[in-house]
C-alpha positions in Angstrom: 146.1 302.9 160.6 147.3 302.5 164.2 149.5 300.8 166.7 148.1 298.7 169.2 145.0 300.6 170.5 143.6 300.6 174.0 140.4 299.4 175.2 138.4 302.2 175.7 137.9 301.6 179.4 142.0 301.6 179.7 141.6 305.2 178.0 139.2 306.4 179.7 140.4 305.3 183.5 144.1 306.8 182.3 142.3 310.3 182.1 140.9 310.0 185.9 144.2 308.2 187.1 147.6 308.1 184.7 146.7 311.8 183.4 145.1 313.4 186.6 147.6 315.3 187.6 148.3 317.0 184.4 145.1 316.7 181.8 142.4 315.9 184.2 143.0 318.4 187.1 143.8 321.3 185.6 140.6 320.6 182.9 138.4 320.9 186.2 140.3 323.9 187.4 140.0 325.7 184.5 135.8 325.0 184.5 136.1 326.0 188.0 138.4 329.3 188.1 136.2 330.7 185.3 133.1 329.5 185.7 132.5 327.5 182.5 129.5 325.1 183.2 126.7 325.7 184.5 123.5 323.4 185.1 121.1 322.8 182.4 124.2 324.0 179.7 123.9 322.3 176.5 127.6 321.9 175.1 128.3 321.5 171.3 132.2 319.9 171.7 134.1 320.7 168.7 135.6 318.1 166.8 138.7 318.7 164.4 139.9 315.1 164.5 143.4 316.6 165.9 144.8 315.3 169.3 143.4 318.0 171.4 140.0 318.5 170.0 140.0 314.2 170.7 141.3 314.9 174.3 138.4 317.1 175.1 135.7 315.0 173.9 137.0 312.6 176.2 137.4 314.5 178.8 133.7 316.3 178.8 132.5 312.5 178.7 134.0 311.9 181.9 133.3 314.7 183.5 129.1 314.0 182.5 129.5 311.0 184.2 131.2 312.4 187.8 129.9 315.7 187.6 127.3 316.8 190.0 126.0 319.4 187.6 124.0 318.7 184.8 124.4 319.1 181.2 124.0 318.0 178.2 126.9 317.4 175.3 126.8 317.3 171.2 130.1 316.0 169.5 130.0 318.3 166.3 132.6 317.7 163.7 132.6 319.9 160.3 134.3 318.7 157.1 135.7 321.7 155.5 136.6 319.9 152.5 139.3 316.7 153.7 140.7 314.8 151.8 138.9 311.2 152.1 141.5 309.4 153.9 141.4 312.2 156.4 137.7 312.1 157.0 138.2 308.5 157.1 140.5 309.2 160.1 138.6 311.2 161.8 135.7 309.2 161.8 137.7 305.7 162.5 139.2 307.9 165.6 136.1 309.0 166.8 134.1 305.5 166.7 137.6 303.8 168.5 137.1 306.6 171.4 133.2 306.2 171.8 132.4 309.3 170.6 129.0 310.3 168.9 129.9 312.6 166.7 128.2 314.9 164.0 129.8 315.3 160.6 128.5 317.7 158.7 129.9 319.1 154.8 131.2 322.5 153.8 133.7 324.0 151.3 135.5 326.4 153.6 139.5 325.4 152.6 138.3 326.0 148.7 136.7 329.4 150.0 139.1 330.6 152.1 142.2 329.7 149.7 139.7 331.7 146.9 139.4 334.6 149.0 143.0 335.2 150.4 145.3 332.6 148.5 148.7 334.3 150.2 147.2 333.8 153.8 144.0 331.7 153.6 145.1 330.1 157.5 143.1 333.3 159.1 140.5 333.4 156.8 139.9 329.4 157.3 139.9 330.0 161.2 137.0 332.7 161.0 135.0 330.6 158.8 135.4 327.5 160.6 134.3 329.1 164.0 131.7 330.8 161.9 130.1 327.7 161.0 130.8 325.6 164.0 129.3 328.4 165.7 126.0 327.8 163.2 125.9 324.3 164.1 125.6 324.6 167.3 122.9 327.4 167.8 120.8 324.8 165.3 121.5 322.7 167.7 120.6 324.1 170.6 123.2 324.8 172.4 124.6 327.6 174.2 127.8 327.0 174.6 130.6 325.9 172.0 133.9 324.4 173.3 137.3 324.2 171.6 140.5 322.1 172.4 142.5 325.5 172.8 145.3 324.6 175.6 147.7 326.1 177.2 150.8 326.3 174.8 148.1 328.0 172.7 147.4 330.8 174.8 150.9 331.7 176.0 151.7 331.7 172.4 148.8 334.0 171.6 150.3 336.5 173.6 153.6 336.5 172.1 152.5 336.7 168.4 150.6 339.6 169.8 153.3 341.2 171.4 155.7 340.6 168.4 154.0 340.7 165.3 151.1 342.9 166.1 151.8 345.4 168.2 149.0 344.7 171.0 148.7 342.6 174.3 145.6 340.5 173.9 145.2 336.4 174.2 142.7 334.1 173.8 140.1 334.6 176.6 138.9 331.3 178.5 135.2 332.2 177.4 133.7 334.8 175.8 130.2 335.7 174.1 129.7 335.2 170.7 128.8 339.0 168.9 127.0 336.8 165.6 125.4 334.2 167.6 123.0 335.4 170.2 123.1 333.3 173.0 126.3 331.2 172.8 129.4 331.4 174.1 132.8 330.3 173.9 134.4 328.0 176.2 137.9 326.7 176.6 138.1 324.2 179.0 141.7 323.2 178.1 143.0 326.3 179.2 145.7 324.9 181.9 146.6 321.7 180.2 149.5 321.5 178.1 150.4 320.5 174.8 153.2 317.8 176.1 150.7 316.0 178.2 147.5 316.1 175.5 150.7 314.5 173.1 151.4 311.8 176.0 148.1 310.9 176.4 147.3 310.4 172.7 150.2 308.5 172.5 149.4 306.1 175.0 145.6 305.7 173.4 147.3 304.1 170.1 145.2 306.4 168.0 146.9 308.4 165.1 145.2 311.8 165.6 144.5 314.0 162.5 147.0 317.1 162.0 145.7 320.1 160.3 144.8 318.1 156.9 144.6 321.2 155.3 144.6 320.8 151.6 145.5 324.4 150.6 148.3 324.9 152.9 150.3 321.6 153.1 153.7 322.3 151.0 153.9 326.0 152.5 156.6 326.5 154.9 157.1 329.2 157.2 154.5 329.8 160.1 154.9 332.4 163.0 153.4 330.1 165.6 156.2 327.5 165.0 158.5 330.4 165.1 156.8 331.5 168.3 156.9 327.7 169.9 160.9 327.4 169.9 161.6 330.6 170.7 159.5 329.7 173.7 161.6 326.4 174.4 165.0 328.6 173.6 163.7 330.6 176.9 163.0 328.2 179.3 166.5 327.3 178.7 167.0 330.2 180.8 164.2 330.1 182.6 161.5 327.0 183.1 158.6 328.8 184.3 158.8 331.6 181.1 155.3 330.1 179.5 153.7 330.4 183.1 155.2 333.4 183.5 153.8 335.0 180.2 150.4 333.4 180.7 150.4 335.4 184.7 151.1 338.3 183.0 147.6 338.3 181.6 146.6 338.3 185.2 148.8 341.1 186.4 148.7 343.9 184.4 149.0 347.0 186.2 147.1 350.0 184.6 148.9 352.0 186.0 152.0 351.3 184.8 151.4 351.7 180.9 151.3 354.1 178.8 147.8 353.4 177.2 145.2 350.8 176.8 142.1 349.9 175.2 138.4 350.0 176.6 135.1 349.1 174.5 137.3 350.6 171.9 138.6 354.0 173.4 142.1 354.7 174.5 142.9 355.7 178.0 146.5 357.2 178.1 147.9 357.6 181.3 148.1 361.4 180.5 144.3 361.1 181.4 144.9 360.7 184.7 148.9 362.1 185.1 
């Protein structure tokens, strides 16, 4: 099932030395810039079983033990219907890495393939957060985490920007509108996917991939698409994924022709 896996005290020293620069610091930057923790915060950490929901459990674990604040963690994982040598992973990945984690059953790959069959990926997503979501208000907690990094959220904004028309990415946290109470935290924000690969890499651990069961022979995703048209770019340029993640920072209202607020456009014939 694996190479020769590290101790876990060799992978968790690697995160505060071998990966600092590139995991570790930019994880407490992120936490920092946008406030994500606070004390007394109860954090459900979700678990997929994949690389970087793996790298984040790790990495909250540390940061309990050298943070000043205060919190406490729960290490949910939901099974939306594996197949049982993936759940096997997960679970053989999760007791290698010291992580307590909460498995709990649902059917959401059946459902979502039953309810949109030509594009259950979207319908999956929402159901999985959905429930994750659930399990973490019952609980207690009030906030949910997710291993979203940075390759994630530059892409976000270019499968906006291409293939639907809009500017919007994924926010660092947000407030649930279904769950009163929790929000949304992604403390992986800054990290990227290259270094989360590296470090999973060096554990010995093979991480779980998507393991859907409903989508495994199709070919043909936009995010891939979206990925190496990214790495065509830097060709040109090396800084073009920082680049389109600082243009969330900088947009300048006054410079477009419209945008969105609470749901109303605001041309800039409003104010011309």
């Amino acid at each position: 099932m694996d190479k020769k896996v590290k101790t876990i005290s060799d992978i968790e020293r690697s995160l505060i030395k071998t990966y600092r620069k590139y995991i570790w610091s930019n994880f407490i930057k992120a936490i920092k810039d946008y406030e994500m923790i606070d004390d007394g915060d109860k954090i459900a950490v979700a678990i997929s079983g994949g690389k970087d929901s793996l790298t984040l459990a790790k990495l909250f674990q540390e940061l309990q033990k050298h943070s000043k604040r205060k919190f406490e963690l729960e290490f949910i994982a939901m099974d939306p219907g594996y197949r049982k040598e993936n759940r096997e992973l997960l679970e053989y990945n999760c007791k290698m890495l010291h992580i307590p984690v909460k498995v709990h059953e649902s059917d959401i790959f059946e459902v979502a393939n039953r309810l949109d069959g030509d594009n259950p990926c979207y319908m999956c997503a929402r159901m999985r957060r959905g429930n994750l979501y659930s399990k973490a208000q019952e609980l207690g907690c009030n906030k949910l985490a997710l291993g979203h990094h940075f390759n994630d959220v530059v892409e976000t904004i270019l499968l906006n920007v291409l293939f639907a028309g809009n500017y919007k990415t994924m926010m660092p946290k947000l407030h649930s509108k279904n769950f009163e109470g929790l929000e949304l935290i992604r403390p992986m924000y800054y990290i990227k996917e290259e270094s989360i690969k590296s470090f999973m890499n060096f554990t010995g651990l093979k991480a779980l991939d998507c393991a859907c069961t409903v989508t495994e022979k199709k070919e043909g995703n936009m995010r891939f698409f979206i990925k190496d048209l990214i790495e065509d770019l830097k060709k040109t340029n090396k800084n073009v994924d920082i680049n389109i993640l600082r243009s969330a920072e900088n947009v300048d209202l006054g410079a477009i022709i419209a945008y969105k607020n609470n749901g109303e456009i605001i041309s800039f014939l409003d104010n011309y």
